[in-house]
C-alpha positions in Angstrom: -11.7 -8.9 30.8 -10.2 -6.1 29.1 -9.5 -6.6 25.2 -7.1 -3.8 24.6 -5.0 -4.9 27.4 -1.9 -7.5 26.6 0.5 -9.4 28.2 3.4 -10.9 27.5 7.1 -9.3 26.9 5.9 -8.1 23.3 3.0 -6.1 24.1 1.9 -2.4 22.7 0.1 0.0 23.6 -3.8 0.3 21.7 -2.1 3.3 19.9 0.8 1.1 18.4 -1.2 -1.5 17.4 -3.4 1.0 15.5 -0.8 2.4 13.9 0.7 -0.8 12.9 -3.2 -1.9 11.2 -3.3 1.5 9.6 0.0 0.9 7.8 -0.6 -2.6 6.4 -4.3 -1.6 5.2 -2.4 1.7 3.5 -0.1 -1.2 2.0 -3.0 -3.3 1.1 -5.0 -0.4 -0.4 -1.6 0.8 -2.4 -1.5 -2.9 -3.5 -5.3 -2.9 -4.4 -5.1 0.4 -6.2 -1.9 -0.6 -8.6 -3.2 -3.9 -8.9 -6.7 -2.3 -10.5 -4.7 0.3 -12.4 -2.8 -2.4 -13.9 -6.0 -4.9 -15.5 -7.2 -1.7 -16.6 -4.2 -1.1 -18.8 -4.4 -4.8 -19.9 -7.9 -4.3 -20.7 -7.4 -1.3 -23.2 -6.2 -1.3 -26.3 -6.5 0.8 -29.9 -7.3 -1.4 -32.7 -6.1 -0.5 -36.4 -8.9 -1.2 -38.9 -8.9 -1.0 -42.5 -10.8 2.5 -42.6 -11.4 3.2 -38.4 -9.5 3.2 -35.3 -11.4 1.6 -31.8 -10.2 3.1 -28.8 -11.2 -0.1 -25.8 -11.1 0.6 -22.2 -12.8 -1.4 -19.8 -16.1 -2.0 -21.6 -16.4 0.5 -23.6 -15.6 1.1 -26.8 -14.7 4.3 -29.0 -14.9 4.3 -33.0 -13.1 6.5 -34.9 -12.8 7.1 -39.1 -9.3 8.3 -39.8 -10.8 10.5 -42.5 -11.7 12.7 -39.4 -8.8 13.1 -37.9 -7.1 16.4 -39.1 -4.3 16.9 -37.4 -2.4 15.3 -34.3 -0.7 17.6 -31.4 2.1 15.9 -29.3 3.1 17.6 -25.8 4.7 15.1 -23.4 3.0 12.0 -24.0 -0.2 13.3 -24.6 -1.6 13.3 -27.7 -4.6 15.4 -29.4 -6.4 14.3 -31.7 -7.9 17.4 -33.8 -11.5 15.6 -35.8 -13.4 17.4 -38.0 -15.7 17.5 -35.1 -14.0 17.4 -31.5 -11.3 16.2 -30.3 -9.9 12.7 -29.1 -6.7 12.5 -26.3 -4.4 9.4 -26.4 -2.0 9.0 -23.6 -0.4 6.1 -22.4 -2.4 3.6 -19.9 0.5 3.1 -17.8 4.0 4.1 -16.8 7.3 2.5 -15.6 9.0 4.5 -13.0 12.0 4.1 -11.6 13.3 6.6 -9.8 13.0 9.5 -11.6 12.7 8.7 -15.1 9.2 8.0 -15.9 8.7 5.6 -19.4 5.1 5.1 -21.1 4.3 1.2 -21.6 4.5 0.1 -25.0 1.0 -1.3 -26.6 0.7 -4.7 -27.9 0.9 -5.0 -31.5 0.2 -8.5 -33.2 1.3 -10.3 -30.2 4.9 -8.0 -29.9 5.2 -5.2 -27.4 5.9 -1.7 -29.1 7.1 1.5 -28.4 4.6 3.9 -26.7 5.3 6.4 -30.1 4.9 3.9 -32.5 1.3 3.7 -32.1 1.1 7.9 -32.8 3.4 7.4 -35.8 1.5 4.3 -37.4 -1.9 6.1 -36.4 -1.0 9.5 -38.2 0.4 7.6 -41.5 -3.0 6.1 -41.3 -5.0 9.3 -41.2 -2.6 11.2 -43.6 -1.2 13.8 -41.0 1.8 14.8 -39.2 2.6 14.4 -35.8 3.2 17.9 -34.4 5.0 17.8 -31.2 4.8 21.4 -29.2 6.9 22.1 -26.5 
């Protein structure tokens, strides 16, 4: 009995049918990957406390006192975060594209979707800086 062999008025060659498995496990893996990239974003946050900032992703979690933040670089959507020792990058979790416009995801703010920008703006009015943005 031969197991690569078919009949019928349907039937491909071994090759074909590889092909065709390859594809839909590409698709499954594209669906996989996006699906995983997308509980990640819903899993991280930045929380606003009185006198610190926690930046949550995944399970971890990053504190930082806005008394050490001393200035905040913009390029794109990436932002630098200058401390007194180090530095700290914000950029978005996730994007919307369509086409080829390409728009940062808004963070959840008391239970109300916001801007992307609004989180630098509100973050550097907390630490007492400016947001510089560089070209």
């Amino acid at each position: 009995m031969n197991l690569l062999k078919q009949t019928g008025g349907d039937s491909k060659t071994f090759s074909e049918n590889l092909k065709t498995a390859a594809g839909a496990l590409f698709d499954f893996g594209k669906g996989t990957y996006a699906e995983m990239i997308h509980r990640q974003a819903e899993d991280s946050e930045y929380v606003f406390q009185d006198e610190q900032f926690d930046i949550v992703s995944g399970g971890n979690m990053k504190t930082v006192p806005y008394n050490r933040v001393v200035a905040i670089h913009l390029k794109g959507d990436r932002a630098t975060l200058t401390l007194d020792k180090g530095v700290v990058v914000i950029k978005p979790f996730a994007y919307i594209v369509a086409g080829r416009i390409k728009v940062p995801v808004g963070w959840v703010r008391n239970g109300i979707e916001v801007p992307y920008e609004l989180l630098l703006l509100e973050l550097a009015a907390r630490c007492g800086v400016d947001v510089q943005e560089e070209g």
